[in-house]
C-alpha positions in Angstrom: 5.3 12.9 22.2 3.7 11.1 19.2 4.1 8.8 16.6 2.9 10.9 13.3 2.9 10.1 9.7 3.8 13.2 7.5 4.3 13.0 4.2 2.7 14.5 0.6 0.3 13.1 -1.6 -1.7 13.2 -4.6 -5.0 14.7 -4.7 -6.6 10.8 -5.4 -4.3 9.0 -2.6 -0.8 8.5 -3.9 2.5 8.6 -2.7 4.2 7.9 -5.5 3.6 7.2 -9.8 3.8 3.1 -9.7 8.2 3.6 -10.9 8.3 5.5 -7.5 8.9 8.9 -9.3 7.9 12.1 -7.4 9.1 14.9 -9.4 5.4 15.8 -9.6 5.3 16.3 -5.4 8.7 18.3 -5.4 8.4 20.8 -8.4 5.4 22.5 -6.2 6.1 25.6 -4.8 5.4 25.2 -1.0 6.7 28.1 1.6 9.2 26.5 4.0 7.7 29.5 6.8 4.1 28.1 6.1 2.0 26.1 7.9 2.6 22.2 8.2 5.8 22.5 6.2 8.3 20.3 6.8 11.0 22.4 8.5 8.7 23.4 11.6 7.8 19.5 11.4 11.1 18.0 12.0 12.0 20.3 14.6 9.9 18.0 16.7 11.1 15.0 15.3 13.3 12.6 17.3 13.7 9.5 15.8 12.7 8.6 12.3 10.7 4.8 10.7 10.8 3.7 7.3 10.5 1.3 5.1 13.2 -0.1 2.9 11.4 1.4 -0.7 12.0 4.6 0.9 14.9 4.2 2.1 16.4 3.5 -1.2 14.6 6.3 -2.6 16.4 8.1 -0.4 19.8 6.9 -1.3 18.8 7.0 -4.8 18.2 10.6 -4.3 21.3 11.5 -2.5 23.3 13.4 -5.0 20.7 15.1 -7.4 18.3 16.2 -4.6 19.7 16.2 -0.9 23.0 17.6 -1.7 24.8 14.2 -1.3 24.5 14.3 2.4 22.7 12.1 4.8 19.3 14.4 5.4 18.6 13.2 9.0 20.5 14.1 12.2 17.8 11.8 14.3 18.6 8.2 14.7 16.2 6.2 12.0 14.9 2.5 11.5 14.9 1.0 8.2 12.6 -2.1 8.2 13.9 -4.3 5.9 14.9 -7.9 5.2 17.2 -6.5 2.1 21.0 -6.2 2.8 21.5 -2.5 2.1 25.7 -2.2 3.1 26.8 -0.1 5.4 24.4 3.2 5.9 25.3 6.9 5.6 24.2 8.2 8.9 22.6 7.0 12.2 20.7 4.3 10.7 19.7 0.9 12.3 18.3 -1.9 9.6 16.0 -4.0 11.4 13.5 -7.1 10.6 12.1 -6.8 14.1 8.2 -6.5 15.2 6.5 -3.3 14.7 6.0 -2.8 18.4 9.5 -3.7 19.2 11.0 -0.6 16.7 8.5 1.5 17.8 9.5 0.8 21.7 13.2 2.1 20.6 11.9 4.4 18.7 10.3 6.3 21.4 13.1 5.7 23.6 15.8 7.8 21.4 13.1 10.2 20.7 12.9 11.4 24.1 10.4 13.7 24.5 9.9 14.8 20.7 8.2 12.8 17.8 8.5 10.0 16.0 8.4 10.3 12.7 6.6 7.2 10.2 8.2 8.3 7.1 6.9 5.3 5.0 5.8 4.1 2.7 1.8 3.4 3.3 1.7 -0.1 4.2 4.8 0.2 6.8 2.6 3.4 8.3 -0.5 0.4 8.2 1.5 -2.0 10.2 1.9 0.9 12.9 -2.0 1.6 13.1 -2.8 -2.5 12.7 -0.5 -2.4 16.5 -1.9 0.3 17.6 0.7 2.5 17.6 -0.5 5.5 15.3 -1.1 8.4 17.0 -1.3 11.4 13.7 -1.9 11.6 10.2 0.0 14.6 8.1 -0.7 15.5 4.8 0.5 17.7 2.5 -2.1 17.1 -0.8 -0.6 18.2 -4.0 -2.7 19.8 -6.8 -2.5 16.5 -9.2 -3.8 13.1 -9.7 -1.8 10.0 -10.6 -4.1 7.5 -10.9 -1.9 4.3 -9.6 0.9 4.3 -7.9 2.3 3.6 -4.3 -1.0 4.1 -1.9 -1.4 6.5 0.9 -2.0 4.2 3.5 -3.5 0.8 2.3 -6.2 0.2 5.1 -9.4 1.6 6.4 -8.1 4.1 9.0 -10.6 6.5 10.6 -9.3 9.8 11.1 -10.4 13.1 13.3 -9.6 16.2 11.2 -7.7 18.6 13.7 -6.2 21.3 11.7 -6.3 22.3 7.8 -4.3 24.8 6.1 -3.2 26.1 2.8 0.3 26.4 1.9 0.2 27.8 -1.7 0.4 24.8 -4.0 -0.5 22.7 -0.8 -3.8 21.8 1.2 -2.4 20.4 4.0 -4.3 18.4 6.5 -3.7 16.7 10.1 -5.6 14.4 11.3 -5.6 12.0 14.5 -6.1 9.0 14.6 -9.6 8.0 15.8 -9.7 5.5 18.8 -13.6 5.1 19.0 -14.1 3.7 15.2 -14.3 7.4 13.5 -17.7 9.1 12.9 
């Protein structure tokens, strides 16, 4: 079981333009049988983090993109101090400590993942307690010059696997515990 952070990106580090668009990540063609794509992925998953800017992009998204349902069956943390209503599905809002999410976290997960859904700095408050274990990426063929970064600290990384999923160079790393090199 581990705590990995998946997600897509731009070729020059971004998650997102800097109005927290990403048309220009899903209008690739990626093949949901290929490697690292995000069906085998969640398969693993047991319990999902995330921040509250993705959370609302998530709800924002609802209708137009994830057929108005809920898109996760696995219960999932929304760090937060805003006041989002009542949620849609198994979700817990929460201003607690990294550490202390992560312990329940782990616990629902069982003996699957955890899944750091993001954004970038909530993924750097994981790694700043330790608690990183994988970096994902999916790198899309496109730069955006600003926007909402990858992961907003030094992290040194150990390349274990790279693939190419047509539109996609996908890449997982772990995270280094002797200070890279």
């Amino acid at each position: 079981m581990a705590t990995i952070y998946y997600t897509g990106s731009s070729l020059d580090g971004f998650l997102a333009t800097p109005d927290h668009d990403l048309s220009w990540l899903t209008s690739r063609d990626i093949d949901p049988e290929g490697p690292m794509h995000y069906d085998g992925f969640v398969r693993d998953v047991g319990a999902l983090v995330m921040g509250a800017t993705t959370y609302q992009w998530v709800l924002d998204h609802l209708d137009e993109e994830l057929g108005g349902q809920w898109p996760y069956e696995q219960p999932t943390w929304v760090l937060t101090h805003r006041d989002f209503g009542r949620p849609p599905g198994d979700v817990t809002f929460t201003d607690a400590p990294v550490a202390d999410v992560h312990r329940a976290a782990r616990e629902a997960a069982g003996e699957r993942n955890v899944w750091l859904v993001g954004g970038g700095d909530l993924v750097g408050q994981f790694f700043d307690a330790q608690l990183l274990d994988e970096v994902w990426v999916q790198f899309a063929p496109v730069t955006l010059g600003a926007g909402a970064p990858l992961l907003p600290r030094r992290v040194e990384l150990e390349l274990l696997e790279v693939a190419r999923n047509r539109d996609f160079v996908c890449a997982r790393y772990a995270v280094a515990t002797d200070g890279g090199g």
